[in-house]
N, C-alpha and C positions, 0 to 999 in steps of 0.2 A: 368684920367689915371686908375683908380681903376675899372671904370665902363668899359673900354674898355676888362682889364685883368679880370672881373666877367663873362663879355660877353663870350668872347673866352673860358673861364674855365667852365661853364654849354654849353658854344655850342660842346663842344668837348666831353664832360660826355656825352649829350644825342645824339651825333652822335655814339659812341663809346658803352652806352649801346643798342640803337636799331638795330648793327651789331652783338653783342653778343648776344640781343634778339633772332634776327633770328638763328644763328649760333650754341647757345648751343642747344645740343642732349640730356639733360634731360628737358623734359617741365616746371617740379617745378624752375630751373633756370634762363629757358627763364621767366617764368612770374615774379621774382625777380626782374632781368632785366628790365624788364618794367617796374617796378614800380620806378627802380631807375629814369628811362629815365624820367617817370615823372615828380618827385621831381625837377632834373634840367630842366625839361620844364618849370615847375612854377615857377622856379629862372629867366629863361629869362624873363618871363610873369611881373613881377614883375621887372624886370632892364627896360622894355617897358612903365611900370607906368600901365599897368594891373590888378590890384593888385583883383580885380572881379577873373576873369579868373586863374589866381595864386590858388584861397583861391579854385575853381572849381575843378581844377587837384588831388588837395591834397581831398578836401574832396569825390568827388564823384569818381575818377577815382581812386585814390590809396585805400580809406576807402573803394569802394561798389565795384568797379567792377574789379580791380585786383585781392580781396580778391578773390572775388566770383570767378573769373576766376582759381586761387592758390586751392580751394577749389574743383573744378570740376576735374579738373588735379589730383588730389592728390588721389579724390575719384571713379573714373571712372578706370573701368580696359580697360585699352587700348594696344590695341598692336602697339606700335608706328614703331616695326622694317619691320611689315608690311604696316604701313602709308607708309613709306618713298619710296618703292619699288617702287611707280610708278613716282618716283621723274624725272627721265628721260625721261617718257612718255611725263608728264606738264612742262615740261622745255622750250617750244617753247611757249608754251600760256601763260607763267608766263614773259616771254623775251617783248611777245611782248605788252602786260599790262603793262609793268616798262614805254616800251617806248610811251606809248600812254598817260600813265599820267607822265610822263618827259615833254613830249611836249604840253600839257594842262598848265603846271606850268610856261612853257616859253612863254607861249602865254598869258596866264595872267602878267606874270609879262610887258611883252612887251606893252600891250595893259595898264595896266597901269600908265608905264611913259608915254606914247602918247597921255593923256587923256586930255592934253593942259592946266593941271591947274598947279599951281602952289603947292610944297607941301604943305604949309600951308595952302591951299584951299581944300587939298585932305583928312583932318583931320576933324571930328565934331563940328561942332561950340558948345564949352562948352566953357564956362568960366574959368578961372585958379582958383577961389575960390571955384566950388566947383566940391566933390570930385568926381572919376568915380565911384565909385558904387554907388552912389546918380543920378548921371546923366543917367544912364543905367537904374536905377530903375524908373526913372519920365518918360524916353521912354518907356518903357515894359510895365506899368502898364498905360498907356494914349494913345498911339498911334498902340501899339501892344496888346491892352489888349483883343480883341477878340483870335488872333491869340494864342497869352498864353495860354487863358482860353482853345482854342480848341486842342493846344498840351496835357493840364491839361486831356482834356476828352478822348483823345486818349490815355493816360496812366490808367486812370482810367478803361475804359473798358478794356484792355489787362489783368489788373490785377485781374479783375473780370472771364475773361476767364478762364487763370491761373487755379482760386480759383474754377470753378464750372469743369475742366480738372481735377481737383483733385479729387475733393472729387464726381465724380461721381461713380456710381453703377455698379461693374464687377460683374458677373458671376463668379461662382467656387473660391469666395474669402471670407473667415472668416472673416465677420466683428466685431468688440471691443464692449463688450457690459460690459460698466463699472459700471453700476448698479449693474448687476451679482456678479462683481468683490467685489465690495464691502461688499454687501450681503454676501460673502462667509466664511463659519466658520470654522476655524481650521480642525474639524473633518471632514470634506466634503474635504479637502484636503491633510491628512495627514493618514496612515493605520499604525498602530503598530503590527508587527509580530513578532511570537517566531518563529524565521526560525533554523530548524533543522541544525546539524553542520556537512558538508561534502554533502548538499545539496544546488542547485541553489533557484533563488530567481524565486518564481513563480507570474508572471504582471496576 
């Protein structure tokens, strides 16, 4: 009974925040929002026996990429009142995306009860003694351990990208040259004036 009333009480926090998500008009709240939605996504994830997937939401989506996202919003000047103005324009191509993944959703699920097995055929063959993040782990790292490594090098180059988009060489830009800085001696930055009284300060 407990799990029935845990289920129902995170299904309706994360339905209830990803309407609020979308629906609040300041973005610092939408992304709040989300990250509630999370938290009870990980609760469901965890009533499922997920508990992999659970510890995933909380650490990578609410720790890196909510923030991150709370932090772009916060610091990006955006004119949001002019986002919104062509909200009526996108309104037919946004209509008709709901319904094209509405009915993806239906077709998978339909296509999955027809799939002629039985449910407990339609589950992993794991053992009950041991645990799912051990199980998940001996798959990934054995049978998918190319495809890991190759996701691994597909991150690694981006971040390299990233890293050499930065710190490349602009034109008409003062570069930090902190040796200089260092080097620098009081007197080389500071001038003492007897400035006359009822006159400006002459640069």
């Amino acid at each position: 009974m407990i799990q029935v009333f845990a289920f129902y009480l995170f299904a309706t926090l994360v339905v209830a925040a990803g309407g609020l998500c979308i629906l609040s008009r300041n973005p610092v709240h939408s992304v709040l929002w989300l990250i509630f939605a999370f938290f009870n996504a990980a609760g469901l994830m965890l009533l499922c026996g997920a508990e992999f997937i659970a510890m995933l939401l909380i650490i990578v989506y609410v720790g890196a990429v909510s923030v991150l996202f709370l932090f772009v919003v916060m610091m990006l000047d955006i004119d949001f009142a002019e986002m919104r103005a062509g909200f009526v324009k996108y309104l037919p191509a946004g209509l008709l995306l709901v319904v094209a993944l509405g009915a993806e959703i239906l077709i998978a699920g339909s296509a999955w009860r027809a799939g002629g097995l039985a449910l407990s055929q339609r589950t992993a063959p794991t053992p009950e003694e041991v645990p799912n993040i051990e199980a998940l782990g001996t798959l990934l790292y054995t049978r998918y351990l190319f495809i890991f490594e190759g996701a691994g090098l597909v991150l690694l180059v981006a971040m390299i990208g990233a890293i050499v988009l930065t710190h490349r060489i602009r034109g008409g830009v003062r570069q930090q040259n902190i040796m200089r800085q260092n080097m620098r001696r009081p007197q080389d930055a500071i001038r003492n004036v007897d400035q006359p009284v009822g006159q400006g300060v002459e640069l």
